[in-house]
C-alpha positions in Angstrom: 31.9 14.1 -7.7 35.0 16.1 -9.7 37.1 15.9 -6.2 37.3 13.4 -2.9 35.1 15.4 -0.2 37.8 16.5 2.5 35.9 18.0 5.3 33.0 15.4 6.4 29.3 16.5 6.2 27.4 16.9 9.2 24.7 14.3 9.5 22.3 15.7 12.0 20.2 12.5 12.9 18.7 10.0 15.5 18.1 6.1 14.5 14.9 6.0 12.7 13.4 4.9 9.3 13.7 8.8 8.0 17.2 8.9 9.6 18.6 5.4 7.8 17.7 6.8 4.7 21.1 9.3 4.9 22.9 7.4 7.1 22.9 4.6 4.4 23.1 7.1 1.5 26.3 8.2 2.8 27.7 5.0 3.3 26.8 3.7 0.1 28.5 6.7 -1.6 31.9 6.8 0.4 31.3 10.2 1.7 33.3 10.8 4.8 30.7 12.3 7.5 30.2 13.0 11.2 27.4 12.6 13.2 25.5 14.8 15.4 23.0 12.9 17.4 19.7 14.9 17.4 17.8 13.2 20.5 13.7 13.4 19.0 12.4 12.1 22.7 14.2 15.1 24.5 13.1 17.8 22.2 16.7 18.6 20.8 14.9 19.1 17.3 13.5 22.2 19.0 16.9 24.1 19.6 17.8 26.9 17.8 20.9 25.8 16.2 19.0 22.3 14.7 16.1 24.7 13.6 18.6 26.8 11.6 19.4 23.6 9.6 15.7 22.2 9.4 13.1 24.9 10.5 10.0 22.0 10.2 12.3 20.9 13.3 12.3 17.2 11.6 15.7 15.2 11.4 17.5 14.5 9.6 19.6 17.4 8.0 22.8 17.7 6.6 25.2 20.3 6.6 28.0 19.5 3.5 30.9 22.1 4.2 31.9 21.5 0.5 28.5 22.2 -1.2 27.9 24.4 -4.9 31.0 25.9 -5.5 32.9 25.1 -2.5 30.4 26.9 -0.4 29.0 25.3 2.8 25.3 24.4 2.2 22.5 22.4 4.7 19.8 20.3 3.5 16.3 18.8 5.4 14.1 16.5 4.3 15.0 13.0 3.5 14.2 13.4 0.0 15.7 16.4 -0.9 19.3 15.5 1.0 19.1 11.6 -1.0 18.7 14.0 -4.4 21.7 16.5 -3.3 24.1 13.8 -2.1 22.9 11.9 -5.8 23.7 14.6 -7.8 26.7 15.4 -5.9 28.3 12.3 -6.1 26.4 11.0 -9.4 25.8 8.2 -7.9 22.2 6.0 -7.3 20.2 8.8 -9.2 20.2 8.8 -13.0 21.6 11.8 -14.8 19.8 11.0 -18.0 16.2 12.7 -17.6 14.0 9.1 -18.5 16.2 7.4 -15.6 16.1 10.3 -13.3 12.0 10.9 -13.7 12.0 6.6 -13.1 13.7 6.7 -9.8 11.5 10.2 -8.6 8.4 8.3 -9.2 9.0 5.9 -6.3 10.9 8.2 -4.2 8.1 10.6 -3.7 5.8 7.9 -4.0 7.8 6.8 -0.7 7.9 10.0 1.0 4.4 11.2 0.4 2.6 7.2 1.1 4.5 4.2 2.3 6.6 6.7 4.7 3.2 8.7 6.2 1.5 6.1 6.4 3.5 3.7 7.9 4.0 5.8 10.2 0.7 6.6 11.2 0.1 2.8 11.4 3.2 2.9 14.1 1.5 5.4 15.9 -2.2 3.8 16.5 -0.8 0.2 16.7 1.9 1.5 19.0 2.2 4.6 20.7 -1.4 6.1 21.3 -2.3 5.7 24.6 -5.6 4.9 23.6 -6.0 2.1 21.1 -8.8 3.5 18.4 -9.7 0.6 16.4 -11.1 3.0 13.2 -7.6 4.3 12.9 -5.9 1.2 13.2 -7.8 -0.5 10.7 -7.8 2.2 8.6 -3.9 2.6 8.3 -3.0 -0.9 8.5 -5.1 -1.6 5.6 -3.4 1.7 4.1 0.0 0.0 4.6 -1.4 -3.4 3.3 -2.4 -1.6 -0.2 0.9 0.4 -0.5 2.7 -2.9 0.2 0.9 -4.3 -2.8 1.6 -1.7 -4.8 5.4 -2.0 -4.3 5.0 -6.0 -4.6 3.6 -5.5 -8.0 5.8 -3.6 -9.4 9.1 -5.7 -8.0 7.3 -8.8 -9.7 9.6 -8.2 -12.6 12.7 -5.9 -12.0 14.8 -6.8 -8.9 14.4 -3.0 -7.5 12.0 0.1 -7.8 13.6 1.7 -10.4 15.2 -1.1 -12.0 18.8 -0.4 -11.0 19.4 0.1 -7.4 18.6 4.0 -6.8 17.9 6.3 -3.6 14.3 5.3 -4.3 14.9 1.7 -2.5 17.2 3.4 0.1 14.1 5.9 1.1 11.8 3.0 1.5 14.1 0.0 3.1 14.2 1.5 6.5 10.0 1.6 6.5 9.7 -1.7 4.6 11.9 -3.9 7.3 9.5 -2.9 9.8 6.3 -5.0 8.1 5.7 -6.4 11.4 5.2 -3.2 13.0 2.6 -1.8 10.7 0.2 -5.0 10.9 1.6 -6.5 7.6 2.3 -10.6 6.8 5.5 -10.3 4.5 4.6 -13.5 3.1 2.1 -12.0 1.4 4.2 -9.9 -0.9 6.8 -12.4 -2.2 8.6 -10.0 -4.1 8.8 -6.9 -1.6 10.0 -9.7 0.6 12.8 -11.0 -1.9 13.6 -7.3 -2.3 14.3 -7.1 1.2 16.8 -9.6 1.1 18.7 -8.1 -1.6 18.6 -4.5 -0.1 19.3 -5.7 3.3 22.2 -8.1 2.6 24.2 -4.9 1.0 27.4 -4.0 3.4 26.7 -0.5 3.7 22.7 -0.9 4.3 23.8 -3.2 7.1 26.5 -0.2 7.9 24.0 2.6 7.8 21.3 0.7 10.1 23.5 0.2 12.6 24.7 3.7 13.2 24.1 4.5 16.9 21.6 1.7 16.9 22.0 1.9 20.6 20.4 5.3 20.8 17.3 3.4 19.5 16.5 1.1 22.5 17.5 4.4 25.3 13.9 5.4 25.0 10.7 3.1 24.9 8.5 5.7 22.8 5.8 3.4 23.7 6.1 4.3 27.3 7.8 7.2 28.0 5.8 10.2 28.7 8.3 12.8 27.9 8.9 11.4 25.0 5.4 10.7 24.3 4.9 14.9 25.0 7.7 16.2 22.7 7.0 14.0 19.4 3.1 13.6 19.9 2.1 16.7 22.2 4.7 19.7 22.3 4.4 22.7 20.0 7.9 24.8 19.4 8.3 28.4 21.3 8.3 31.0 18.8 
């Protein structure tokens, strides 16, 4: 970044794995920011405004008031905002194309597996109201095989892409919930080792706390409205 950002980007969010990944991002990179709580369990992902800045009506977004050329620019998907605020900062995303290519291996690996699937392992194990035991053992053993995927390739290199990248900042908010997702951490020595190192960084620490207390207002588990907006509802339109 050629100049200090002096207006603060707009972090559209609510605590969750997708949502760590920016809040983290920006506090690794020293990007002043403000946040506008998006509330997933009361359908604020639905209102108009939010839909201007993410139309899949996902958090979280971004709107950087200093974007290309000093133009105002938003961003969804969790991805595409880590790859923005890495080129625009130059920082945790190679410039050089064999770096760069390294670290988009793992982040879409990330975004496409670990993060769907792990998800859908929250879900069954979780949320469902009915407990299907084909779709439980399905993506719990999903999760189990991605986890060994990751564990392999941390047996020699202390993160994903070598040098700490947005790659391990997309997957650390997923990863610390093993528990969650059926998994036995002790299993995979070296995703567990990696955890350490990610989690023990001040500004991962920083970015997982922001408005942790948003987190335990709603019991997704148990609250039906909740349970309707993320799991039933369909947006007007």
């Amino acid at each position: 970044m050629s100049q200090p950002q002096s207006r603060p980007i707009q972090l559209h969010y609510w605590p969750t794995p997708n949502g760590w990944k920016i809040s983290i991002m920006l506090e690794e990179c020293g990007l002043p920011y403000e946040v506008i709580p998006v509330n997933i369990g009361r359908g604020e992902q639905f209102k108009p405004e939010f839909l201007a800045l993410s139309p899949n009506n996902k958090m979280p977004a971004i709107l950087d008031p200093e974007g290309p050329g000093g133009a105002p620019i938003s961003v969804f998907e969790s991805g595409a905002i880590l790859q923005y605020l890495g080129r625009k900062t130059g920082l945790f995303y190679p410039a050089d194309e064999r770096g760069r290519v390294e670290v988009e291996q793992w982040l879409f690996w990330q975004m496409a597996g670990l993060g769907p699937m792990a998800g859908q392992a929250h879900h069954f194990r979780i949320y469902a109201p009915e407990k299907i035991p084909y779709a439980i053992e399905r993506y719990t053993k999903e999760v189990h095989r991605l986890y060994g995927v990751m564990d392999r390739r941390l047996a020699d290199r202390p993160f994903l892409a070598g040098d700490y990248s947005i790659a391990d900042i997309a997957c650390i908010g997923w990863a610390k919930l093993w528990e969650r997702q059926g998994q036995d951490i002790k299993e995979f020595p070296h995703v567990a080792g990696w955890l350490e190192r990610v989690l023990a960084r001040p500004a991962v620490k920083r970015g997982l706390a922001l408005n942790a207390e948003d987190r335990a207002k709603i019991d997704f588990a148990t609250d039906a409205q909740a349970q309707s907006v993320l799991f039933g509802q369909r947006p007007a339109g």
